[in-house]
N, C-alpha and C positions, 0 to 999 in steps of 0.2 A: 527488843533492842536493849534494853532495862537489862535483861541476864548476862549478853554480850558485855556489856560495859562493866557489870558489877564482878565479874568474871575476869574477863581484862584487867582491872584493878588488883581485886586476890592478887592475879598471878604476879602484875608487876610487881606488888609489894616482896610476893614471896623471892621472887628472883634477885631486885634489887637486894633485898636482905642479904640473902645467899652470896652474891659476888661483892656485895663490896662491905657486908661487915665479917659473914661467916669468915669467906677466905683469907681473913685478913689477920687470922687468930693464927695462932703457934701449931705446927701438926701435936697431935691427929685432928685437934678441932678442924680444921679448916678445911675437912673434907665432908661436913656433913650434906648431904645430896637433899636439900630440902625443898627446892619443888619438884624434882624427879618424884619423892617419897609422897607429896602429896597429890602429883597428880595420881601416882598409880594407886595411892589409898584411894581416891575418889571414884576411880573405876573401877576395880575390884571388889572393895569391899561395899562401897554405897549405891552402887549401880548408877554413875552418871557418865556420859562421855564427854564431860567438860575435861575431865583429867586426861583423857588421852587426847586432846586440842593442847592442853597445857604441856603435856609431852610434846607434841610436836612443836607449840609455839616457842620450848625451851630451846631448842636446836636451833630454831631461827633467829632467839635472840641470843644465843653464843657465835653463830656465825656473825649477824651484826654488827656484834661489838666484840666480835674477835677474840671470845673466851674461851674459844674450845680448843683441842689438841689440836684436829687437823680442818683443815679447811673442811665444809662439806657437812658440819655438823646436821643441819637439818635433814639432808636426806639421811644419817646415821639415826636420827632420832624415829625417821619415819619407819626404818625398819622396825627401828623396838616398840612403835608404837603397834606395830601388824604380831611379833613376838607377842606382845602384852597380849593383842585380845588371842590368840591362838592359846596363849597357855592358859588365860583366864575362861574360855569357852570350852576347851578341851581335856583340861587337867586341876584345875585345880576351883574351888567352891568359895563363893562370899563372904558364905555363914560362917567360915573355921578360920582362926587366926593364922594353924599350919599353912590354910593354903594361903594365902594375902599374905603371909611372910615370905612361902616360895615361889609367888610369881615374882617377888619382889627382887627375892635376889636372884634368882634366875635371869629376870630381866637386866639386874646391873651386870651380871657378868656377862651379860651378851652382849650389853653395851660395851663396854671395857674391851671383849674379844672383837668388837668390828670396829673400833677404834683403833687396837692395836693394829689389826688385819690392815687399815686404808693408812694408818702410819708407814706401817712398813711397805707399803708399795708405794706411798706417795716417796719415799725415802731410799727407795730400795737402788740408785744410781749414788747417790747422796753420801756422804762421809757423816751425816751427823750419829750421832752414838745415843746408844740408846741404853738407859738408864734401869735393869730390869728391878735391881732390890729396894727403890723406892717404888717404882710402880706397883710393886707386890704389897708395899707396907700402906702406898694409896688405897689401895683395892682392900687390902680388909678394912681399914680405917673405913670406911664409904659403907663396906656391909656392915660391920658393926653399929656404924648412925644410923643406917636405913632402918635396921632390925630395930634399933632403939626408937626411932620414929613412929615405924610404923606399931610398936607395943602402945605407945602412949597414943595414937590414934585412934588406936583399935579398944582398946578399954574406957578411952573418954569420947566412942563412937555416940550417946544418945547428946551429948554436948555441942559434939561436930556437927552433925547432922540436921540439928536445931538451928547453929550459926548458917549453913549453907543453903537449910529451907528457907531462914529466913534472905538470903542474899539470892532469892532465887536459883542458883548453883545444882540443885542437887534435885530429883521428883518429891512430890509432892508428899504428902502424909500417908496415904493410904499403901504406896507403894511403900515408903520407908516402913513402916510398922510391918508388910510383911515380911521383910530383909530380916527384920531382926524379930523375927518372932521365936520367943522360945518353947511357946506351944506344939507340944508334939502333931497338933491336926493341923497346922499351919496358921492359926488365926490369928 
């Protein structure tokens, strides 16, 4: 119950953060996707499935409170939450920052593409206009922060990982030491 909670907190903090100080900076700041970047660091690279809860619980608190493009976020999140573990179980590895980079963006652009995809058919009787060259200028600005996130996560991973064992958050010691083992027999 202690993880739940301590867990729930992280997240609010990180969300609150994100929506109401992040977005509230001048572009490009204001697109930094920063609990998207750590839920999916925490799945990825640390092996916890707190982050993909966080993934979905994002979706639910942008439907909420009404922060997301189109109605319906949560179930958009819950797809990229099923994308995330498909690409992280099938394609791409823990250990390598390549791969934790490119689940990473891969997953925003998928998000981004079924966002647009339920835009436009929520819209698609609709006169509203759709705005394609800032969306484009959104969408790198987002990859660009993510990438940037996820480097400083990924290089002050025995830091992170120390904060999240201690917040219960993340497996225990023995499991982390073997994640990052740089030993070639695995030890």
């Amino acid at each position: 119950m202690i993880k739940f909670f301590l867990s729930f907190f992280v997240f609010l903090i990180l969300a609150v953060l994100e929506f109401s100080f992040l977005n509230s900076l001048p572009p490009p700041f204001f697109s930094v996707p920063l609990t998207f970047a750590c839920g999916l660091y925490l799945f990825q690279h640390l092996g916890s499935k707190v982050g993909l809860w966080w993934l979905l619980a994002l979706g639910f608190y942008l439907d909420f409170y009404h922060l997301g493009l189109v109605f319906g976020e949560t179930l958009i999140y819950g797809t990229v939450v099923l994308f995330v573990v498909f690409l992280g179980r099938n394609f791409f590895t823990n250990r390598s920052f390549y791969g934790v980079v490119g689940n990473a963006v891969l997953s925003l652009w998928f998000l981004n593409l079924v966002q647009f995809v339920w835009f436009f058919i929520k819209t698609f009787n609709d006169e509203i206009p759709f705005f394609w060259k800032p969306s484009i200028v959104f969408i790198f600005g987002q990859t660009f922060f993510l990438i940037l996130l996820i480097t400083i996560l990924f290089f002050t991973a025995q830091k992170v990982g120390v904060f999240f064992r201690h917040l219960l958050i993340m497996p225990g010691q023995k499991k982390y030491k073997l994640c990052f083992s740089l030993d070639k027999k695995g030890r």
